[in-house]
N, C-alpha and C positions, 0 to 999 in steps of 0.2 A: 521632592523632585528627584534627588538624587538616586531614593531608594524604586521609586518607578522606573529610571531608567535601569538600574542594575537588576529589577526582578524580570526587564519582560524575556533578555539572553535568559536566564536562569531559567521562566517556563519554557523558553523553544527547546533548551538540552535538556528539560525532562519529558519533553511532550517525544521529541525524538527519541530518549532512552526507550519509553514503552512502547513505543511503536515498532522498536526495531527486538525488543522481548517479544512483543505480544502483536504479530504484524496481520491477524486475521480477526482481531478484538475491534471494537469501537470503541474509543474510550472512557464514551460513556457507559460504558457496561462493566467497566474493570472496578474491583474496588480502590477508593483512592481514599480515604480518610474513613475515621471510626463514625460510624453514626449518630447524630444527636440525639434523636426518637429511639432508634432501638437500643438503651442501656439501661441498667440498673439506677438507680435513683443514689445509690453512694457514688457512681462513675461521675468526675466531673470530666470536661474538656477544654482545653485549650488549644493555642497555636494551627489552629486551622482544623481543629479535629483532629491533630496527629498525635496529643499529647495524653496520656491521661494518667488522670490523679485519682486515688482512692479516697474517698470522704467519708468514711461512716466511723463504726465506734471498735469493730473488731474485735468483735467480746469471743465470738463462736463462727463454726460452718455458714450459720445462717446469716450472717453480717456480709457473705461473699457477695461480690456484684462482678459483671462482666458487661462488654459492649460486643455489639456486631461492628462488620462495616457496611458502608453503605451500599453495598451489590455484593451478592455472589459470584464467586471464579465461575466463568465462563467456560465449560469444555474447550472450547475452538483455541483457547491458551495453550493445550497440549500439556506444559509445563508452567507452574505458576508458583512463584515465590515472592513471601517476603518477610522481612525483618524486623525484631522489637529492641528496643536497644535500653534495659536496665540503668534509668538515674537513680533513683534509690529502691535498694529493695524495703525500706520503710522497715518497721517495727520487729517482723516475725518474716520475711518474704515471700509470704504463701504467694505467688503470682503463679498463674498457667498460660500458657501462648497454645493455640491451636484452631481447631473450626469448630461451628457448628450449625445446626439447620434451622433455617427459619423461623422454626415453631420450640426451640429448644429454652427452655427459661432460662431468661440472664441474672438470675438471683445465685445462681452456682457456677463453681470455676469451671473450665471447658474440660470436658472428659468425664465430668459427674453424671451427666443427665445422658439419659438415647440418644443416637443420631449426634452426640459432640463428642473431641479428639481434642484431648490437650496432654502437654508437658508442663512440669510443675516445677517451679525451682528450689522450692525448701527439701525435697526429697530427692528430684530426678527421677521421679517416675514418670511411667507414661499411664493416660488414663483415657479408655475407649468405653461408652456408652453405661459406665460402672464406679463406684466410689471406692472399687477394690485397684489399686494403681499395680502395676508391672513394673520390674526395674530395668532401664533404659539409658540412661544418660548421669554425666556429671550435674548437681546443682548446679545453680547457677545466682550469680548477684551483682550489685551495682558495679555498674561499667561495662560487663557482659552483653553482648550481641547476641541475640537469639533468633535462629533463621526454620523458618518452616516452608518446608517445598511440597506441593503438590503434584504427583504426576498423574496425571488422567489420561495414560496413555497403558500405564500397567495397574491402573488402581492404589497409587502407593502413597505412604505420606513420609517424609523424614526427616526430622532436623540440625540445624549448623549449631553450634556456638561456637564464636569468633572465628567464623570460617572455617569449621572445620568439621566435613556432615560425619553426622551422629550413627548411621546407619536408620534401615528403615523401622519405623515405630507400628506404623498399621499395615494391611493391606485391604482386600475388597474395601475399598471407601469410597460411598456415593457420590452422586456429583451434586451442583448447586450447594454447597457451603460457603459458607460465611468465613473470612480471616474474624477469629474471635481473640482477644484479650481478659481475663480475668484477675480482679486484685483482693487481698484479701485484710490486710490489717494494715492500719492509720502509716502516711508515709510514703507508702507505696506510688513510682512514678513512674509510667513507660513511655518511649517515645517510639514510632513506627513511621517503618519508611515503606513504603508501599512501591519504591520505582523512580522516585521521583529523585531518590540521590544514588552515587553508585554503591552498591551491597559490599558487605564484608566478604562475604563468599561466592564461589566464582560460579554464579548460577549460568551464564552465558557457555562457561565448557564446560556445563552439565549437559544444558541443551545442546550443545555441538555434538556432544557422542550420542545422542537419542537421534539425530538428525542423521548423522553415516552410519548408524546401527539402524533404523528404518529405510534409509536410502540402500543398504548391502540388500535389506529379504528381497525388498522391490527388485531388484537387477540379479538377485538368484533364484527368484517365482519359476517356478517351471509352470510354463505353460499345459493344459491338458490337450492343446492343439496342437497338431503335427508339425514337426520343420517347413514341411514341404508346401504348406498350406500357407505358413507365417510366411514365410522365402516369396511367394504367388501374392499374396495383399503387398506387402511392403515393397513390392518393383510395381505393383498398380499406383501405388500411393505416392513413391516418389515420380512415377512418368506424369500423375496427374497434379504434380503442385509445378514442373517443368513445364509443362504444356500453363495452366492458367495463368503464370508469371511473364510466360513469351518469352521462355526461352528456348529459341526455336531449335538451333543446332544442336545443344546438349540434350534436347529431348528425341530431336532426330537419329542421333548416332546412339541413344538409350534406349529406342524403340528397335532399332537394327538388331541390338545383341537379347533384347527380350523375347522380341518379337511382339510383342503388345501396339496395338492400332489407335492411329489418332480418329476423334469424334471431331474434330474442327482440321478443316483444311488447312494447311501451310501458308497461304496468304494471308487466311485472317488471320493467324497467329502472328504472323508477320506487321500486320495491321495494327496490332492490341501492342505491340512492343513499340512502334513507333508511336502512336498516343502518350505510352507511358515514358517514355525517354522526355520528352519534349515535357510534361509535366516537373517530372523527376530534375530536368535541366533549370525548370522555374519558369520556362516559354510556353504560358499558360495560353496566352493571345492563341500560339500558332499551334497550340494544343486542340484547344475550340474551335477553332479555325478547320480543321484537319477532320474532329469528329461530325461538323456539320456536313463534310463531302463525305466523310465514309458511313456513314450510320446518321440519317440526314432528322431522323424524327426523334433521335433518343434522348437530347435536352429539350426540345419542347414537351417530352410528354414527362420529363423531370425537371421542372423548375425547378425544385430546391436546390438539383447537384448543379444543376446551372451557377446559381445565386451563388453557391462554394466555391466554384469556380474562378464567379468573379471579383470575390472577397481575395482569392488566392491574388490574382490576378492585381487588385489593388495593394496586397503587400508587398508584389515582388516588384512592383515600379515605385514603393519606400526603397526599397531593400536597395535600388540600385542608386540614391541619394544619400546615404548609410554613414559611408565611409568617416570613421572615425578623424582619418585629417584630411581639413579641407581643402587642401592642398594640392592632395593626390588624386580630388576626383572633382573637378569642376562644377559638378552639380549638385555637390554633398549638402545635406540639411543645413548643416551648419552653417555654411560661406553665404549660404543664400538667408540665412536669419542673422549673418553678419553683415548682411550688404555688401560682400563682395563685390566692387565694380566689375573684375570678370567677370561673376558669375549674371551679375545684371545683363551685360552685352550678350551672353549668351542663353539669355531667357526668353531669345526671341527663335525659338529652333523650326526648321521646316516641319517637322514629324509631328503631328497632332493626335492624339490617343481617339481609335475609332472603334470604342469600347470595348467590345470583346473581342473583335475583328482584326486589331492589330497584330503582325506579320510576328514581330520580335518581342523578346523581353525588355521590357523599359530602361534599354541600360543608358540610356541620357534624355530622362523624362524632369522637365523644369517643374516647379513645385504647384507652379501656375496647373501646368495640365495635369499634373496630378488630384488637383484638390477638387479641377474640373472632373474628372474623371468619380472621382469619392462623391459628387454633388449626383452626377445619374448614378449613380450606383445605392446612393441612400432614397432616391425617389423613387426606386421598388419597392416592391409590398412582398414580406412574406409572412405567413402565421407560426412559422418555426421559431420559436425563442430561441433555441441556441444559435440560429444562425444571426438572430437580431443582435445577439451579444459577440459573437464573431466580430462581425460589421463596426462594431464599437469600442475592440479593442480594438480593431484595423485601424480606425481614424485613431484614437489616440497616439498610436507610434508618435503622429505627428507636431506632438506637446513636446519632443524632447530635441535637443540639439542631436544626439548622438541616441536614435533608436538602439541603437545596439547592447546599450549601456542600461536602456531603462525595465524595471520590474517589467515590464512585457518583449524585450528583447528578443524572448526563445523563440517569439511569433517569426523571426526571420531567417531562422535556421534552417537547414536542407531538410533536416528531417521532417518538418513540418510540414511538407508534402510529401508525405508516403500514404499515410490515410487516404487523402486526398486521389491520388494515385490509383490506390487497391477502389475506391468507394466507385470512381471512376472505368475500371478494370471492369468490376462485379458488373455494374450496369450494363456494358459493352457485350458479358459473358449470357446475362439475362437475355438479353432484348434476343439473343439466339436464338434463345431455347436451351443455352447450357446454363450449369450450375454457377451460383455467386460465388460461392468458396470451394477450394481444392479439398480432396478427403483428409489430404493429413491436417487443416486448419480447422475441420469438423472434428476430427478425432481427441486433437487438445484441446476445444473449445468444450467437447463431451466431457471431456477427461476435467476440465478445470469444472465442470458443471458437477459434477459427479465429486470430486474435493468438497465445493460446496453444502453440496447437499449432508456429505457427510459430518463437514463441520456441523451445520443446524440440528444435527440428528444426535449430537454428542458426543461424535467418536473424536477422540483426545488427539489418536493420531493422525488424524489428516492434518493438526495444524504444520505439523513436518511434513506432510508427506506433498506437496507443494509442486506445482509442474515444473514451472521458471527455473527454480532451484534446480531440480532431481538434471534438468535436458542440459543447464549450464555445468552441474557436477561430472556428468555423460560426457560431455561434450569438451572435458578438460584431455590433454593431452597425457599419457599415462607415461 
């Protein structure tokens, strides 16, 4: 019992360490232990796969065995490292750390056969697709930490021992390799840490200077396009995310000094800003309210955004029972699942929820009419599963004394209506005849599409080269 509870913190800080290495990988794709199937028949394993022991007789060369692990480094890693940490170098410590490919025989140490890369400890040589070794590195032996990095962003490979890199051993090295381990005479023990514990060496400020040394080329690319041309897009680009957000004045005194023309009249900009305020504020009621007089067909002819609406709608009359003490809000979940005698006297309120209709946001809505309200609101039909799952985190809030507090708290946050907001916006700009989205949220949305693509396609550096990142680095004050 005790050791279930102490392992499951332990997986969430390793599942969080690689994620925050390797934040464009699935983890199921990363390698994470040695292989059972792909080893040499001397390779035994233990302790989850991380450990491994040599088992054979060690007479000769041909006594060597090695394992894979169980996935290839994934390009989209950018940078990929990991660690073998020498318990004993056994008999003679022929042992090599390195990669190799799929089809490469695990009857030899890594570096002997084509297409594998390893360093050897009894010599410190380095050994690339040849049984003839390079001199590279110190030996190495029991207690030794041995680190191999992969960069797939210059083609390189290089290793640490106890933190401290070794300089680079190969270069052009393909991609899809395997982290290989090789042992060679009786004794022989390694242990590998694949991510799951922190490294002896500081792989994290390795990748931080591959990260501002790909972030500097980006932001001194010279364009093969004129000033004058870039200067003419980027005043269209930003009047066009002013204009679709409604904001009316700063777009209006931006269009004076560009001279650039609005496609939507100033009312209805005006119009779209008023919607989204009143969303924004959580006064969904008088949101929906407001879009039925202005735009009288565009939730009927979209039930769904409707149905989101009134999902919205039924958490921000939780949201106004909320308050942590009951004290302070007379109609807080709590006092009312405490029996509050106030709050009983005053669960008899004039203001009736008339579903979507209502004027205000539910800010003194008894639980009674709330759950009235949640009862028509689950008697619609929709075929959208995520909105059915919406729907049902919404009523749950209502399992908790103190929504605020529970695993689905975030549900009550301001921010949770900004989607909501924009999805609403878009539709409003649709039913025009204008565009859903502004050019500059087309341009990132290209630009993260175009990252992606690149990841799948194998280029190393997109895994840095990252928008989020690059506009918050931009966007720091110098």
């Amino acid at each position: 019992f005790i050791q279930s509870n102490l392992r499951t913190p332990l997986i969430a800080m390793s599942e969080d360490r690689i994620s925050k290495l390797y934040p464009h990988v699935n983890e199921a794709q990363l390698p994470r232990a040695w292989s059972s199937k792909d080893r040499w028949q001397f390779i035994k394993l233990s302790r989850t796969n991380l450990r491994v022991h040599y088992n054979g007789q060690g007479k000769n060369h041909k006594d060597a065995a090695s394992v894979r692990a169980t996935q290839p480094i994934p390009a989209a890693c950018g940078i990929y490292y990991f660690e073998v940490k020498i318990i004993s170098k056994g008999r003679d410590g022929y042992m090599g750390i390195g990669l190799a490919d799929a089809n490469v025989n695990m009857n030899r140490l890594p570096g002997w056969e084509k297409d594998s890369y390893g360093y050897h400890g009894d010599d410190g040589n380095s050994f690339c697709s040849s049984g003839n070794g390079k001199k590279y590195g110190p030996t190495f032996t029991t207690g030794d930490v041995i680190g191999c990095c992969v960069n797939l962003i210059d083609s390189t490979v290089f290793y640490t021992k106890n933190g401290v890199n070794l300089g680079v051993a190969f270069d052009n090295v393909p991609q899809n390799l395997y982290p290989t381990v090789g042992l060679q005479s009786p004794g022989e023990i390694a242990d590998a840490n694949f991510g799951d514990r922190p490294f002896v060496f500081d792989i994290e400020g390795y990748m931080l200077e591959w990260k501002t040394k790909l972030q500097r080329q980006i932001t001194t690319h010279v364009s093969p396009v004129c000033d004058s041309d870039i200067d003419s897009v980027l005043k269209k680009i930003v009047f066009g995310y002013m204009v679709h957000h409604g904001y009316c004045g700063a777009a209006e005194s931006f269009s004076k000094v560009t001279n650039l023309f609005f496609l939507e009249d100033i009312p209805s900009i005006q119009s779209r800003q008023r919607v989204q305020n009143l969303v924004m504020r959580g006064c969904i009621g008088e949101a929906i309210s407001l879009v039925h007089e202005l735009y009288p067909s565009l939730l009927t002819a979209q039930p769904d955004l409707l149905f989101k609406l009134q999902i919205r709608n039924f958490i921000e009359m939780i949201n106004s029972l909320s308050s942590p003490d009951p004290a302070s809000h007379p109609y807080s979940i709590a006092s009312l699942m405490n029996g509050s005698e106030e709050a009983e006297q005053r669960m008899d309120v004039d203001h009736k929820p008339e579903g979507l209709e209502s004027e205000r946001p539910p800010s003194r809505q008894s639980l009674e009419q709330i759950l009235l309200f949640g009862r028509e609101l689950a008697a619609q039909h929709t075929q959208d599963e995520a909105l059915k799952q919406q729907l049902k985190e919404a009523f749950s809030l209502l399992a908790y004394r103190d929504p605020r507090q529970s695993p689905i708290g975030y549900l009550l946050d301001p921010s949770q209506r900004e989607q909501l907001c924009a999805d609403l916006n878009s539709a409003i700009l649709e039913s025009h005849g204008l565009p859903r989205q502004p050019p500059l949220e087309l341009a990132i949305s290209q630009a993260k599409n175009t990252v992606g693509r690149m990841l799948e396609s194998g280029l190393g550096a997109a895994a840095y080269s990252g928008l989020d990142k690059f506009l918050k680095c931009s966007l720091k004050p110098q």
